[in-house]
N, C-alpha and C positions, 0 to 999 in steps of 0.2 A: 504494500500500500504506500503510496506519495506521501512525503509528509511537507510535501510543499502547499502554501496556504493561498487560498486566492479567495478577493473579498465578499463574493457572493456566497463560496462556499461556511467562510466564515459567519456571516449576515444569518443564513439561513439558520446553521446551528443555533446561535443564539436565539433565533427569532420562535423556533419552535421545540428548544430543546424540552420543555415542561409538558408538552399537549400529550392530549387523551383525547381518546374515542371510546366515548359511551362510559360504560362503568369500568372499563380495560383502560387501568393506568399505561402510560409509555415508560418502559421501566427501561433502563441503562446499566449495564454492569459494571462495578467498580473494580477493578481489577480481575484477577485471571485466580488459579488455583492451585498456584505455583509459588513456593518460597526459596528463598535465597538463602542457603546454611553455611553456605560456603566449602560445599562438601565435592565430588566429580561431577555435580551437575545440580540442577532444578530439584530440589524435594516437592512432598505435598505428605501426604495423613498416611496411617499406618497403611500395612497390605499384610491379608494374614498369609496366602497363601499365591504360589506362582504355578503356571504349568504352560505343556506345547504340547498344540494337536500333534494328531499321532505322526503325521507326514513332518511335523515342524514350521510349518508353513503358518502359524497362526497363535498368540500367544495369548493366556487366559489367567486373571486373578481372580482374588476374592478378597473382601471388603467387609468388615464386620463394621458398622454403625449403630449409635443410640438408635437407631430408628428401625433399622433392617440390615441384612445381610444381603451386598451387593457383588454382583460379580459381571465384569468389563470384559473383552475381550477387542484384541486390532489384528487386524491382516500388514498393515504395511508399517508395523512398530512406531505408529507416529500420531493417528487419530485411533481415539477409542472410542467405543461406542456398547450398551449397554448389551450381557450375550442373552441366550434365550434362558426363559423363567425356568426352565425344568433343568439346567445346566448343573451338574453336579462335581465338584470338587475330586477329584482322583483320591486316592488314599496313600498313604505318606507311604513312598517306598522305603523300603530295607534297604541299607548303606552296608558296603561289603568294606573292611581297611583292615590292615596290619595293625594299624597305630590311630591313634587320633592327636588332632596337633593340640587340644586343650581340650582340659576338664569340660563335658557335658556337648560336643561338638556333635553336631550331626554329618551325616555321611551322604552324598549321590554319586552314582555310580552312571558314567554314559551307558548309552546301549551298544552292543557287540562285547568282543571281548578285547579291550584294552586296560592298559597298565594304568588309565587315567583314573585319580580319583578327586573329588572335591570334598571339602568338608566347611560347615558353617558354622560359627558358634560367635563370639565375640567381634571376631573378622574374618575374612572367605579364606580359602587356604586352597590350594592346587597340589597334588602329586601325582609323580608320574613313571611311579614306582610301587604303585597299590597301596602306598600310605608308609612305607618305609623311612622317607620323609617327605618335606612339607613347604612349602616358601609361602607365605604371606602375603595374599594380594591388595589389602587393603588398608593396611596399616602404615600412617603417617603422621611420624614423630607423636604415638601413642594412642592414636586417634581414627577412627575408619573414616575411610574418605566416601563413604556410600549411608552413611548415619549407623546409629546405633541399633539393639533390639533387632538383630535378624529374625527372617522370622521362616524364611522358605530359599530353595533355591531348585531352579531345575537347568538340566543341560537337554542343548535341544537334540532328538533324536535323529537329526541331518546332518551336526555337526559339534564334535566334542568340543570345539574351542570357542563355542557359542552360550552361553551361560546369560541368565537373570536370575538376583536376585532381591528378593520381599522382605522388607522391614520398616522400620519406625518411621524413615524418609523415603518410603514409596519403593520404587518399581530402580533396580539399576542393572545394563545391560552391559556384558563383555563380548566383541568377536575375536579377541584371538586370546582366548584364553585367561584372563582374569589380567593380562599385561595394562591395557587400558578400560575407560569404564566411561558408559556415559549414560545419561537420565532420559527416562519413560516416562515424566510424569509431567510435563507441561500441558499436556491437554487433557493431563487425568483429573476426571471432575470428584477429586478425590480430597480438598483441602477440610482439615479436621473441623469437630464442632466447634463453634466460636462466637463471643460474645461481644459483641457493640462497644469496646470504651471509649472513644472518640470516633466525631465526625469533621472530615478538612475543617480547618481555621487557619488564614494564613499559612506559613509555612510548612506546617503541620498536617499532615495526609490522613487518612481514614484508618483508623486502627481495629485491631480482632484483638480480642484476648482468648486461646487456646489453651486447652487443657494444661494444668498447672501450671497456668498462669504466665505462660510466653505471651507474648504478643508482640503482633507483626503489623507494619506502615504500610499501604500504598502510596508512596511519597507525592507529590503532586509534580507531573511530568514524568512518572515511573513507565516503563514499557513493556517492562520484563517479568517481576514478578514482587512480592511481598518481601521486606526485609524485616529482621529482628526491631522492636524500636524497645527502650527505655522508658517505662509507665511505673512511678511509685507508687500509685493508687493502688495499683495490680496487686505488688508485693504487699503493701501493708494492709490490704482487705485480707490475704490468703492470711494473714499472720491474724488478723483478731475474729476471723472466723475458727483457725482452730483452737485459741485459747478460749473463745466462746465453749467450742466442742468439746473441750477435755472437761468445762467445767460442768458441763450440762449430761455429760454423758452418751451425747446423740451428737451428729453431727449435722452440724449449722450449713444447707445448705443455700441461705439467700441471706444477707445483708444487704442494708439501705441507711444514708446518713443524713438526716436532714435536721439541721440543728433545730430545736435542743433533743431531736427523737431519733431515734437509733429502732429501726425494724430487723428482727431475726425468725429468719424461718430455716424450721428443719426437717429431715430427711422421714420423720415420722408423721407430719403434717402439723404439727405445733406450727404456731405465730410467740410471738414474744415481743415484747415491746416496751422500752422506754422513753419515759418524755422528760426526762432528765439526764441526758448526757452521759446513758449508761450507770447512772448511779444506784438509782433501784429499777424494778420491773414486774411487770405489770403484773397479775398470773394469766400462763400460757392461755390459748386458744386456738381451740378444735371446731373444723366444719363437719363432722360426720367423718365418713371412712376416708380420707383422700392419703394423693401420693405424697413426695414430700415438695415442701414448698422451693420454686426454683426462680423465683425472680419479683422484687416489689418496685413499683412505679409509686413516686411523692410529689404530690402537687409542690411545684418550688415556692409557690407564695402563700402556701397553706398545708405545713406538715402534718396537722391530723389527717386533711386526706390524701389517700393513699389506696393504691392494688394491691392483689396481691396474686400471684396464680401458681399453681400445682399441676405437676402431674398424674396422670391420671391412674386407676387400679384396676381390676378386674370386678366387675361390680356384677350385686347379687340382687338377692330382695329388695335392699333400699336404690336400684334405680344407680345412673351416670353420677356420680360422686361431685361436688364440688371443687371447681376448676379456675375460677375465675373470684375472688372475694373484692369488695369494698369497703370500705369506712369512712368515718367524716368525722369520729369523734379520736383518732389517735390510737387505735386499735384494740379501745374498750369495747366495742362490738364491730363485728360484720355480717356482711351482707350478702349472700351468694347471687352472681348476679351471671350464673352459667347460663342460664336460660335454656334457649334451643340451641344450643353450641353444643357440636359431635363428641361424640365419644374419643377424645383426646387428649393428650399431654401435651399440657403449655409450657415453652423455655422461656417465652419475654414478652415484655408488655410495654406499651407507650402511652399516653394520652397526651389530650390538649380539651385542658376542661373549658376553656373560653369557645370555643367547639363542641362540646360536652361528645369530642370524638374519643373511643378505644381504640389499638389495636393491638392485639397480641400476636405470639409467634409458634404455630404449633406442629406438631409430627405430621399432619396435612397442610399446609402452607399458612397464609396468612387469613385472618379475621379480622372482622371491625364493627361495628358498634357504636349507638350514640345514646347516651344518657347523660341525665344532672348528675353531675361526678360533685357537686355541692349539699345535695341531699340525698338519703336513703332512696331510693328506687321504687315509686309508685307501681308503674307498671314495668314489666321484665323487659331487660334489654333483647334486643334480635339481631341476631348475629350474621351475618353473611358473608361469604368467602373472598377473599382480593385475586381478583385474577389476571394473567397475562405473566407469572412466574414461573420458572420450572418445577416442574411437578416432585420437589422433594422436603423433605420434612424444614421447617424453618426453624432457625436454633434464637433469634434475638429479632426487635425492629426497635426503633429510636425516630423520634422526632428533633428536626432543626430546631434551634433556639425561638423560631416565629411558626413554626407546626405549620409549615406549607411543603417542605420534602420529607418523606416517607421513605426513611432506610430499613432493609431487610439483610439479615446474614442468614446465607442457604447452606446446608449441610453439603459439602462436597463442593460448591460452585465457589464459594467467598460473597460479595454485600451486593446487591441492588438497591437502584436510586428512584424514584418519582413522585411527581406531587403527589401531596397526599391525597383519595380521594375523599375527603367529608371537604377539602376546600374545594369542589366544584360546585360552582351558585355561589360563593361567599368570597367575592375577590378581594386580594392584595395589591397593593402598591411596592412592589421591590423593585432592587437595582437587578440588572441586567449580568452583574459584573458580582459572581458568586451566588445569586438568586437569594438576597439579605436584603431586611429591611435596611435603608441608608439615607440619607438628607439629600433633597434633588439640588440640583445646578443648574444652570440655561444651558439648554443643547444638553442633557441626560439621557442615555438610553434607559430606560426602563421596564420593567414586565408586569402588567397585571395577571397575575394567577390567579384563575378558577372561573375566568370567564372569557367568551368571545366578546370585544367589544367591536360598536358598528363605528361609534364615531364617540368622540372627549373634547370637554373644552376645561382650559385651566383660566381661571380670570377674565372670561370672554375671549380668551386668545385659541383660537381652532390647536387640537392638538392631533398631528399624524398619525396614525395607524398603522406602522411598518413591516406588520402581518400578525395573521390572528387564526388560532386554531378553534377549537368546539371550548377547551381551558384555558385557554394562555393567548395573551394578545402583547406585542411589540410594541409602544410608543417613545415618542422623542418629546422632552419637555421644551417647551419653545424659548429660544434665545430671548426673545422678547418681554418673558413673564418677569413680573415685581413683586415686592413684599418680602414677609419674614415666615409664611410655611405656603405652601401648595393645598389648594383642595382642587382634588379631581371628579369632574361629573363626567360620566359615562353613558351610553346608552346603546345596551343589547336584545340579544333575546328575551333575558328576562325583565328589559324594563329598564329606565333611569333611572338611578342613583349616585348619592355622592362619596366617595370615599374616604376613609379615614384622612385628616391632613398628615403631610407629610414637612418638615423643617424647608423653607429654602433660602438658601447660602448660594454667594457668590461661585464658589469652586468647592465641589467634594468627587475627589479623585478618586479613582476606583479601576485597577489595571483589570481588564477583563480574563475570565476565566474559561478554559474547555467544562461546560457544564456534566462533561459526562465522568470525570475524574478532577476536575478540580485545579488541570495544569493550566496556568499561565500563558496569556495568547504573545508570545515572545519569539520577534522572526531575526534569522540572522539576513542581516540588511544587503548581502551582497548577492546572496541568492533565494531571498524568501522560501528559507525550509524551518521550517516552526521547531522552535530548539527546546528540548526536553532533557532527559536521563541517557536515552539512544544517538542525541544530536545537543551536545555541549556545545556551549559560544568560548568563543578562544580569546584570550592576553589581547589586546590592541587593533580590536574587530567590531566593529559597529552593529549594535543590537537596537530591534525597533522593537518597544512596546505599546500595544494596543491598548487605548484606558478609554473612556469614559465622563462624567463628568467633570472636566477640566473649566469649563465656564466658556466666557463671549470668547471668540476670534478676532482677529484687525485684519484686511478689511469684515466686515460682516455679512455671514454668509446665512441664505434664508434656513430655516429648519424645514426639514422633512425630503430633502435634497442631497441626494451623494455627492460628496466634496470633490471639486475638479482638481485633475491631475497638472493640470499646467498652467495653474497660478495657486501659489499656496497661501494659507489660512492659516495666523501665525496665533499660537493661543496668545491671550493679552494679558494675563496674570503671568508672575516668574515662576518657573520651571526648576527643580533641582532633582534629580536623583542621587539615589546613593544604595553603595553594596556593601554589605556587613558594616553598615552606618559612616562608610567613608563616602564621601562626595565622588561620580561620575562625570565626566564632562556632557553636558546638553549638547550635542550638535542642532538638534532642531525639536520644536515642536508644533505639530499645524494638526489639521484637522486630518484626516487619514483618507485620502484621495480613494475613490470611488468608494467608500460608505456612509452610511446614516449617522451621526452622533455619535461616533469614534475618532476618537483621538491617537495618533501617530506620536510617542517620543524618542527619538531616536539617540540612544547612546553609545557612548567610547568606552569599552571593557578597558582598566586600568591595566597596568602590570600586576598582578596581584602574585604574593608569597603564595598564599593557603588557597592553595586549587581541591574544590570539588564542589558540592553545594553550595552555594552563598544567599543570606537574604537580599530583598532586592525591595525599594519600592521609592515612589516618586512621590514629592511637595509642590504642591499649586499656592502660591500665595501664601502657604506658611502650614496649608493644610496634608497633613499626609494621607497617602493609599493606603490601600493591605499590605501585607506585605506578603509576597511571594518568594518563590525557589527559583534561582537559577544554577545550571551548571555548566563549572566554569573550568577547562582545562588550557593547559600552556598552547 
């Protein structure tokens, strides 16, 4: 694929990266299902077991997940694809060896009769002498270069010097003989369960927290795959969940901190709860038979209420178990508020009580739901399914800090993005540039989400329409408006209305973003290829960044008009960028020649010492951007 940028295609993206058809969100993938260990290739989630049809022509695992037991198979070692339901697992062969290279090693034997043996335990091992001895194929400087936890190995029955082996970091393959080694697992939709702890902010990319407690970035401009990041949250919740555990005797499987209350749920369905800072606590609470509790959601400007949801049991006489609870007094009572929600196990929960929107995350995908999340529940909430996601079990979902994008983590895929739908019918006023509520400017690109609008006026001043979906509509605020906030009137399908006001300031910079990952719309200036993780800007090379509300131009150019190529539109406030908070030289700033309400800064990469990542972001008149990632090498 081109990673060169041209500005309709860019326009478009933005214009309709949010829209939706009908009740089918447009959901976007956030990264791939691949991480970075730094091992002989791509990892992803455990693999219990490896195997080769009989000819060797075809290569087949097995996948134990919280949800089901899955099993892949590829023809051409590179796409995989899900094999037939009735597919069953071979039985572990008998390993024939003299010797074993270590304690508890297991043994495969190719087919025919040769001298070759392999063996797996800690790291692979080759001999070629029935096991008499042994060389090590995978061990470097202590370490296996294919992860940890083997778990299978087969050789293929075409060729002894053909080997995969199954373990803790996926699928890894040898053709000549365990000498070199490379990864299966880039399009294995195999990425482990994983929990929501951060959504991009600035430089900052979307985070998972995986089983105990790793957690991995998709960095914003990332191409390749998920890296390790650094989250203390992560470590210091494992740590006062299990001193909770030791003391309680059961193990704490939810915490929630929402000053001065402290929510714990465990693995027996207890709730717990303090509104004192952990000092004292409440006594426990029980909904009937349920699983144990796996995830609470807390109003932020109201910690008595609060979710809280459970997995599910095998249920008898009394009926689907309680799955879904509420409160509003601090977890002095709840509420079951399952309703006609499936016979399920829920991982996660979101709301947006100014919405009186739910959505949880369950072993069937996603749910949602609309109730007064302010009072106990008159009548039962009704549940219905989000659809347009891959059909596998959902482990988390999180709302943006303005409950207008709706994130999901998929067992085996990694996160999906889209507006949320309870905001369709209930428009917002966002920036265009990260899809955040922000202060407008003159000349603003802007999004209203959750509606098509037909036509907008700001002040009496006509406002353009620069494309508009069934949810989401494109406008430019007009260079012409005055005053100290915006209020926007609209008029659609469903009617006129006016919108929330919005702040407006001379200049509010805002470097435009890839809506579908978060990257930074940053083109190297010599040949317009949009520079990411895969496509670094270099030492003393001219970088153009695409922003946003920069303010008027000199001369004055009309709104709703793509900015001409050969004569330039010089913004009229000052200009400064800077990288790792050192000043960049401005060569220029104009209006960005054939788009709508985008702005062109075009800068000079310094000599920089410290090459790799760098923060990046631009001041209009004293006002700063976001701040973004670039990469920066010699």
């Amino acid at each position: 694929m081109s990673n060169k940028a041209t500005p309709g295609l860019i326009l478009i993206g933005l214009a309709l990266a949010t829209s939706a058809v009908g009740q089918a969100p447009d959901w976007r993938r956030v990264g791939n299902a691949a991480i970075d260990l730094e091992l002989a290739g791509l990892a992803t989630g455990p693999v219990d077991r490896v195997w080769f049809s009989p000819a060797g022509d075809r290569l087949l695992i097995r996948v134990t997940r919280a949800s089901a037991i899955k099993t892949f198979e590829t023809n051409d070692f590179d796409q995989w694809s899900a094999a037939s339901a009735n597919t069953i697992a071979p039985a572990i062969p008998e390993g024939r060896s003299i010797n074993l290279p270590e304690n508890g090693a297991q043994v495969r034997n190719p087919a025919g009769l040769t001298p070759r043996v392999y063996a797996f335990g800690r790291f692979v091992y080759r001999s070629d002498n029935s096991g008499k001895n042994w060389d090590n194929l995978t061990a470097f400087h202590g370490l296996s270069i294919i992860g940890d936890g083997l778990r299978d190995l087969a050789v293929s029955p075409a060729n002894e010097d053909e080997i995969v082996v199954a373990g803790s970091a996926g699928i890894f393959r040898s053709m000549d003989g365990g000498k070199s080694w490379s990864s299966l697992n880039e399009s294995l939709p195999n990425l482990p369960w994983a929990r929501i702890r951060n959504l991009p902010e600035g430089t900052q990319g979307a985070q998972l927290e995986l089983p105990g407690t790793m957690v991995i970035e998709w960095q914003p401009g990332e191409r390749q795959a998920w890296r390790p990041a650094y989250n203390g949250d992560a470590a210091s919740e494992l740590i006062y969940r299990q001193i909770l555990s030791d003391n309680r005797g059961a193990a704490v499987t939810a915490l929630a901190l929402r000053e001065p209350y402290v929510y714990t749920g465990m693995a027996d369905g207890r709730i717990i709860v303090s509104a004192d800072r952990a000092i004292t606590w409440q006594p426990d609470t029980r909904i009937g038979q349920s699983g144990a509790v796996t995830a609470f959601w807390v109003d932020p400007s109201d910690p008595r209420i609060a979710l809280a949801v459970l997995a599910s049991l095998p249920h008898g006489a009394e009926g689907i178990p309680a799955r879904v609870l509420h409160t509003i007094d601090g977890g002095l009572s709840w509420d079951d508020i399952s309703a006609n929600l499936p016979d399920v196990t829920v991982r996660g929960i979101t709301a947006d009580p100014a919405g009186s929107a739910i959505y949880i995350a369950t072993d069937q995908g996603v749910f949602f739901a609309r109730t007064n999340l302010n009072v106990l529940s008159v009548t039962a909430a009704s549940w219905t399914a989000v659809t347009g996601l891959p059909p596998v079990a959902a482990t988390d979902v999180k709302l943006d800090s303005g409950a207008i994008q709706l994130w999901v983590a998929l067992e085996g895929y990694g996160m999906y993005q889209a507006m949320a739908p309870h905001r369709a019918g209930d428009p917002r006023l966002i920036s265009s540039a990260g899809l955040i509520a922000r202060a407008a400017a003159p000349g603003t690109l802007f999004s209203i989400e959750g509606a098509r609008v037909n036509s907008a006026n700001a002040g009496g001043l006509a406002v353009p329409i620069l494309a508009a979906t069934d949810n989401s509509s494109q406008i430019q605020i007009p260079f012409e408006v005055r005053g100290d906030s915006l209020a926007l009137a609209i008029d659609g399908p469903g009617g006129a209305r006016v919108l929330s006001s919005v702040p407006l300031v001379s200049t509010a910079p805002a470097i435009q973003l890839d809506p579908r990952d978060g990257a930074p719309l940053l083109l190297d200036a010599d040949n317009g290829v949009l520079l990411d993780a895969m496509h670094p800007a270099h030492s003393r090379t001219r970088v153009q960044i695409l922003a946003t509300g920069l303010g008027r131009v000199q001369p004055a150019w009309p709104t709703g008009l793509p900015a001409p190529a050969d004569s330039p539109h010089t913004v009229a406030a000052p200009v400064r960028a800077l990288i790792d908070r050192s000043p960049a030289q401005v060569t220029r700033a104009i209006l960005a020649p054939g788009y709508v309400g985008m702005y062109l800064v075009e800068i000079e990469i310094p000599n920089i010492v410290n090459y790799g990542p760098a923060e990046l972001y631009i001041e209009v008149d004293g006002q700063p951007s976001n701040r973004v990632r670039v990469y920066i090498e010699p």
